[in-house]
KEKE-3310 file (N, C-alpha, C; in steps of 0.2 Angstrom, whole numbers, plus 5000, padded with zeros to 4 digits):
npx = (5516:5528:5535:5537:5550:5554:5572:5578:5592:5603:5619:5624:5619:5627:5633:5630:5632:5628:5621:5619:5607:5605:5604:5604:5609:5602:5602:5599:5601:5595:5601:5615:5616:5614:5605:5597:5587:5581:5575:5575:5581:5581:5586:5580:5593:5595:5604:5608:5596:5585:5573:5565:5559:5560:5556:5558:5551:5553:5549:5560:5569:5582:5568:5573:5581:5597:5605:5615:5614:5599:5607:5612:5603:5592:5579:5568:5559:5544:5545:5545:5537:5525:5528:5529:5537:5553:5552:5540:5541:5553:5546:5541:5552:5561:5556:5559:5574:5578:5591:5599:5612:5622:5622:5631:5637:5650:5649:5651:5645:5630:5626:5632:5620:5611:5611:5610:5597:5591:5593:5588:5574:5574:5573:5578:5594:5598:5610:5616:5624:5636:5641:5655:5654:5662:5677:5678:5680:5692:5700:5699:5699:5710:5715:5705:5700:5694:5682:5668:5650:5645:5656:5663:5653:5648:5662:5658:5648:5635:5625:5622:5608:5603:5607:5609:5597:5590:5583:5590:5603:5605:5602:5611:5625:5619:5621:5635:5641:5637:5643:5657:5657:5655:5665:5675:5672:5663:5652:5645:5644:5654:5662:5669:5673:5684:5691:5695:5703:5715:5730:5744)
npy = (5099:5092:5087:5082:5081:5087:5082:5079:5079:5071:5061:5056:5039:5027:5015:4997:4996:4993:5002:5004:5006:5020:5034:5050:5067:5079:5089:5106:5118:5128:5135:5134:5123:5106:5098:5107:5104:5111:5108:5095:5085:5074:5064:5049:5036:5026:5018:5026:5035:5047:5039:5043:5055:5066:5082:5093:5104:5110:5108:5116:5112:5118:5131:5141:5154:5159:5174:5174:5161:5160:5169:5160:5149:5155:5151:5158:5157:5161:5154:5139:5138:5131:5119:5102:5092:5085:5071:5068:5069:5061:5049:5048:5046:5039:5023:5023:5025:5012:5001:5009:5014:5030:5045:5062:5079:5081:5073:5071:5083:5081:5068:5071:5080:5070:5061:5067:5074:5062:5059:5069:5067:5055:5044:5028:5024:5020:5011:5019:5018:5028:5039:5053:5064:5075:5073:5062:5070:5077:5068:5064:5073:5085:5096:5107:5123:5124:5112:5115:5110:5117:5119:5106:5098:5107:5104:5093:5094:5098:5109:5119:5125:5138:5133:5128:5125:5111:5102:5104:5101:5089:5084:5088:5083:5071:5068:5071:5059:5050:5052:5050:5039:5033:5039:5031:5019:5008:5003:5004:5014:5010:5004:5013:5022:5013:5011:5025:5025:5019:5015:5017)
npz = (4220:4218:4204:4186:4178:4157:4150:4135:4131:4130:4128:4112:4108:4099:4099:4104:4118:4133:4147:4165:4175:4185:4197:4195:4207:4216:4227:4237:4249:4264:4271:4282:4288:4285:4287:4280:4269:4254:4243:4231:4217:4205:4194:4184:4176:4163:4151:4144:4142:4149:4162:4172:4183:4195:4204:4217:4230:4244:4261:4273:4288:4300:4298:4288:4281:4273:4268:4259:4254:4248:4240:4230:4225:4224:4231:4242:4258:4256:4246:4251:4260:4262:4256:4255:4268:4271:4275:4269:4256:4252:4253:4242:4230:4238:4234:4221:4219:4224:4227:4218:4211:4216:4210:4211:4212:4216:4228:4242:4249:4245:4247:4261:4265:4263:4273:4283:4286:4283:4298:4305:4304:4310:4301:4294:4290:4272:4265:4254:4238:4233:4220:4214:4202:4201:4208:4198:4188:4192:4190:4176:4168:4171:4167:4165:4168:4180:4189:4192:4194:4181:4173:4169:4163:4152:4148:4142:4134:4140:4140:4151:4159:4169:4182:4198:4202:4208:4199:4186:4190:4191:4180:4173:4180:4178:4165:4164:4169:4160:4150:4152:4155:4141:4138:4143:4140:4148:4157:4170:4183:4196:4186:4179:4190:4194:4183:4181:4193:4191:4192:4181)
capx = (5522:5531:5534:5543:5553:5559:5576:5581:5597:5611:5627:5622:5622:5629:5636:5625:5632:5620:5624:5615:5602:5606:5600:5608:5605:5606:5599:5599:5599:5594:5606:5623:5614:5616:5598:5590:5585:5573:5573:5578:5580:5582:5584:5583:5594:5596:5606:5609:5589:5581:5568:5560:5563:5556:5560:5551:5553:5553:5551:5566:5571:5575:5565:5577:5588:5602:5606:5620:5611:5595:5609:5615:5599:5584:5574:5566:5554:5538:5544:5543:5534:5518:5529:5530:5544:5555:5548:5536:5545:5558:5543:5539:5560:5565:5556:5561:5581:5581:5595:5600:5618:5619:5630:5630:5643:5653:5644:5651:5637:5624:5627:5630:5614:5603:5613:5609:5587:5588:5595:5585:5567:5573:5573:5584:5596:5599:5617:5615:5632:5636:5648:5656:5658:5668:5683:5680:5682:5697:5706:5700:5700:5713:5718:5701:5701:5691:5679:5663:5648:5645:5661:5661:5646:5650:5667:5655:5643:5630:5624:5620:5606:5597:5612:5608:5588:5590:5582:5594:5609:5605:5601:5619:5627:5618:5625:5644:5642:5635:5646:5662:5657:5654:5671:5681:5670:5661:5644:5645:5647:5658:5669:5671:5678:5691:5696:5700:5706:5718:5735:5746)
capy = (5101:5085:5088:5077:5086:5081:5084:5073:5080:5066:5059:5052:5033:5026:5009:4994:4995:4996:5007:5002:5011:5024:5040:5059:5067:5087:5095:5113:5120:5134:5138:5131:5117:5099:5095:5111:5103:5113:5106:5091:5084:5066:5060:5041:5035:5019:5015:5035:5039:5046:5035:5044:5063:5069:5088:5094:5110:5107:5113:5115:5110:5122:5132:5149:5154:5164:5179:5168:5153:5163:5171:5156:5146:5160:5152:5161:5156:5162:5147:5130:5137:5127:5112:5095:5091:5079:5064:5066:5069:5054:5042:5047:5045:5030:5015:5025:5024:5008:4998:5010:5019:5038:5049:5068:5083:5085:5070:5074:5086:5079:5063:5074:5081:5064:5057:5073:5075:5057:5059:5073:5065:5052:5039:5023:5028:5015:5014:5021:5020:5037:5041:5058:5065:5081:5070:5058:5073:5078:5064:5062:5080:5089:5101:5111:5129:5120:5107:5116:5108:5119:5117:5099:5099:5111:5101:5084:5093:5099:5116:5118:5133:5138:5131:5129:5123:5106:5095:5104:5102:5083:5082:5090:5076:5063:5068:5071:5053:5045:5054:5049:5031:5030:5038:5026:5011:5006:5000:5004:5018:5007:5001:5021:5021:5007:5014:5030:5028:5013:5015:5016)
capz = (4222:4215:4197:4183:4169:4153:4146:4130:4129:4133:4123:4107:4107:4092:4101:4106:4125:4139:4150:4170:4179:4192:4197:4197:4213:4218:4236:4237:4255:4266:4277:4283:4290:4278:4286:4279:4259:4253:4234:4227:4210:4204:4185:4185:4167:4160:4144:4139:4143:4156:4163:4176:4187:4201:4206:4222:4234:4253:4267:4276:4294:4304:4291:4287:4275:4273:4261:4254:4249:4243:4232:4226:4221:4224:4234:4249:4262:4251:4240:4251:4266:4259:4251:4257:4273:4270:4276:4261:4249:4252:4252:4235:4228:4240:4232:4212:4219:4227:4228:4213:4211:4216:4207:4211:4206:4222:4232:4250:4249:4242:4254:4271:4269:4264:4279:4289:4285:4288:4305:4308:4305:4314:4300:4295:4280:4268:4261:4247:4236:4231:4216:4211:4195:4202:4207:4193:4183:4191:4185:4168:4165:4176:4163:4164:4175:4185:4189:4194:4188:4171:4169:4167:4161:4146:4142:4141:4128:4139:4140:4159:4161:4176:4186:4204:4201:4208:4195:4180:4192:4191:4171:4171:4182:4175:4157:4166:4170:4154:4143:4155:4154:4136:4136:4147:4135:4152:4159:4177:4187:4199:4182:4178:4197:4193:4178:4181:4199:4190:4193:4177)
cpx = (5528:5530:5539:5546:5556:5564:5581:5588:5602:5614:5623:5625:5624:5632:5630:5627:5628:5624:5619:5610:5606:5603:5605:5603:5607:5600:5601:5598:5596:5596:5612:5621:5612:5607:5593:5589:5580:5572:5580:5578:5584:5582:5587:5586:5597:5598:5606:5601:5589:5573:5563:5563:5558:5562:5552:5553:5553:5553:5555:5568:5580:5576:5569:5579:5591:5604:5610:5617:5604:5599:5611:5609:5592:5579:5571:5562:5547:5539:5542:5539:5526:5522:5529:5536:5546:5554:5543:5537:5548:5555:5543:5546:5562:5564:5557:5571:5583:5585:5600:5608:5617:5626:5630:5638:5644:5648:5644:5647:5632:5623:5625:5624:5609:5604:5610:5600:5587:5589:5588:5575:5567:5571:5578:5588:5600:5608:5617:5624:5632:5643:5648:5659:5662:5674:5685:5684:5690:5702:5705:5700:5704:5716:5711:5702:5697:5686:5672:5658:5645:5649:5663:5657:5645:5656:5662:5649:5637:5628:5619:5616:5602:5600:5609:5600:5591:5588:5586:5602:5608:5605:5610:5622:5628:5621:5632:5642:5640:5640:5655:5662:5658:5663:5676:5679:5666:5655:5639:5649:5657:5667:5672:5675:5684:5695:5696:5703:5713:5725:5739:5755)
cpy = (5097:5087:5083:5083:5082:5087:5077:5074:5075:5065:5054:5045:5028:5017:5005:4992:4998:4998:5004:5007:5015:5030:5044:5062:5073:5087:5102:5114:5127:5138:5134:5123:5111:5097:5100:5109:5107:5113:5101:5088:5076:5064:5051:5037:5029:5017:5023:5036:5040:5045:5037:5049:5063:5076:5090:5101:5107:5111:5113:5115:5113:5125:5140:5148:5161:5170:5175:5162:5155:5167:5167:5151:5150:5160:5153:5157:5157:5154:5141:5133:5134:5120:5109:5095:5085:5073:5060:5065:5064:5049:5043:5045:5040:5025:5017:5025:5019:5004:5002:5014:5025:5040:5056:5073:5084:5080:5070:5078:5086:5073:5065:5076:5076:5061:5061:5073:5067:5056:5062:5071:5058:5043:5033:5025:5021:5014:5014:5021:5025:5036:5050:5059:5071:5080:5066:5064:5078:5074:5065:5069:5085:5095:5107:5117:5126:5115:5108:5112:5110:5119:5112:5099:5102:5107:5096:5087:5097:5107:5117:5126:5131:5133:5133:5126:5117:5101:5097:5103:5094:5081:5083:5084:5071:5064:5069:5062:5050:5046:5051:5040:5030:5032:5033:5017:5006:5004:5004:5010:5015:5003:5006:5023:5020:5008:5019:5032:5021:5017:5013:5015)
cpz = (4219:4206:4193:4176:4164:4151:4141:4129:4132:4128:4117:4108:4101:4094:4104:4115:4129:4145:4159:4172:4184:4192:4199:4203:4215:4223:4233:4245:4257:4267:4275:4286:4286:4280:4281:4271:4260:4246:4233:4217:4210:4196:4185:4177:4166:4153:4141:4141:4150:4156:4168:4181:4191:4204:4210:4226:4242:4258:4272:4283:4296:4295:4292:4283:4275:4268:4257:4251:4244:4236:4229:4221:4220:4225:4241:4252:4258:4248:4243:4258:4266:4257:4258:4263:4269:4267:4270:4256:4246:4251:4243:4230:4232:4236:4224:4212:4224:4225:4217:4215:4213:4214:4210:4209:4215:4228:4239:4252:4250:4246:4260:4270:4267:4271:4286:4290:4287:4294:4308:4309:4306:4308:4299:4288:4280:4268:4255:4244:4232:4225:4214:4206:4197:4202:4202:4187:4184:4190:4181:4166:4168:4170:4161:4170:4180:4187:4194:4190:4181:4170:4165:4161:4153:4141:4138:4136:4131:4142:4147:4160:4165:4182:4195:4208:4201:4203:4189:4183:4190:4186:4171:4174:4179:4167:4159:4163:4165:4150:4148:4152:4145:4133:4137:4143:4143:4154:4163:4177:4192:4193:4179:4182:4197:4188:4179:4188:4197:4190:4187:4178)
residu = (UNK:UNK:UNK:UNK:UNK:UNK:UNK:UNK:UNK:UNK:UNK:UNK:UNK:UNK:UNK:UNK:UNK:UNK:UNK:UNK:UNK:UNK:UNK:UNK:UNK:UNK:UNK:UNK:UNK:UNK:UNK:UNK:UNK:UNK:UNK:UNK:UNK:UNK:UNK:UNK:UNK:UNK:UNK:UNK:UNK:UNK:UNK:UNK:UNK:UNK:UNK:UNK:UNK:UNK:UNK:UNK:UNK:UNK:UNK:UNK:UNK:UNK:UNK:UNK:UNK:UNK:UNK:UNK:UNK:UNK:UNK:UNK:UNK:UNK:UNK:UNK:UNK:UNK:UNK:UNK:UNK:UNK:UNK:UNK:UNK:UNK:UNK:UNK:UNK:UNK:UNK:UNK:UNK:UNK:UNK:UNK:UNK:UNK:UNK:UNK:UNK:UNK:UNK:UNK:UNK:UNK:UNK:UNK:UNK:UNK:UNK:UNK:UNK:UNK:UNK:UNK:UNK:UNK:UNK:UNK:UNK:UNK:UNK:UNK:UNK:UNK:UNK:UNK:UNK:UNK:UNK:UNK:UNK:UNK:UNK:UNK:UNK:UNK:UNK:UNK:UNK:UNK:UNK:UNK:UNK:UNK:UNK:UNK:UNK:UNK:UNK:UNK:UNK:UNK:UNK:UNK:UNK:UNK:UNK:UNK:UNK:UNK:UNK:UNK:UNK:UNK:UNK:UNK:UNK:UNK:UNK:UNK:UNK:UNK:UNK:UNK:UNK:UNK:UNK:UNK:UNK:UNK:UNK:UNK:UNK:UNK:UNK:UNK:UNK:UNK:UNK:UNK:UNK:UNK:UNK:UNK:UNK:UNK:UNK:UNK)
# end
């Protein structure tokens, strides 16, 4: 059920600045309810690479889904009514994003429902530090029709298919956020933050 993917495609690096660890982070739910995940994706990237994925399906809490959300990612009940809950899942992904940055496209999101399945199975939730490249990219790009993530994603180079599949929402992500940083001349998520939330 647990699978790793590879995608080599990130922003060519031609400078010798190192870029830090963090991890791109997408959910996908069932329904309307932030605890219902039923597939994650993870890409963990260090210096322009990525060093390690993890994409899984799930069995989702409560377990349903909606016409509307199987029209937006495609996955039905047939797909995770065999996968992993949660709780399983998350052992496998905790100790690979620990004490690591999280980025996601739209992270109010992707936050409310790790804060929500943790509630829901009753575990301790970390404080994970959450960055968003949606709003990042409303500052540094406000001149784009909008700031969905292939939109993004498209300015910054990367050719986002199969939109909505959790481990390729988070390849996309994580290449927003490399290619942002390497524009602002940066290291850190949190010094991409500071620079583009900097008051001129």
């Amino acid at each position: 059920m647990f699978q790793c993917l590879k995608d080599p495609i990130f922003v060519e690096n031609n400078d010798k600045r190192y870029m830090e660890r963090f991890a791109a982070i997408d959910f996908e739910t069932a329904n309307g309810k932030r605890c219902s995940v039923c597939s994650v994706g993870v890409a963990i990237i260090e210096d322009n690479k990525i060093i390690d994925q993890v994409y899984s399906l799930i069995r989702p809490y409560p377990n349903y889904y909606t016409q509307w959300t199987t029209a937006v990612h495609g996955l039905t009940p047939a797909d995770t009514n065999d996968a992993p809950d949660f709780e399983e899942v998350w052992e496998v992904i905790s100790p690979k994003i620990k004490d690591l940055p999280l980025v996601a496209h739209n992270s109010p999101f992707d936050e409310g429902c790790l804060k929500a399945v943790h509630e829901t199975y009753e575990l301790a939730y970390p404080k994970y530090q959450f960055y968003c490249t949606c709003r990042l990219s409303r500052k540094m790009y406000p001149f784009l029709v909008n700031h969905q993530l292939h939109t993004v994603a498209a300015y910054c180079g990367y050719d986002l298919r199969n939109h909505h599949h959790a481990m390729a929402d988070a390849y996309a992500c994580g290449h927003i956020a490399v290619a942002m940083m390497r524009e602002k001349g940066v290291e850190t998520l949190q010094e991409l933050l500071e620079e583009v939330t900097r008051k001129r």
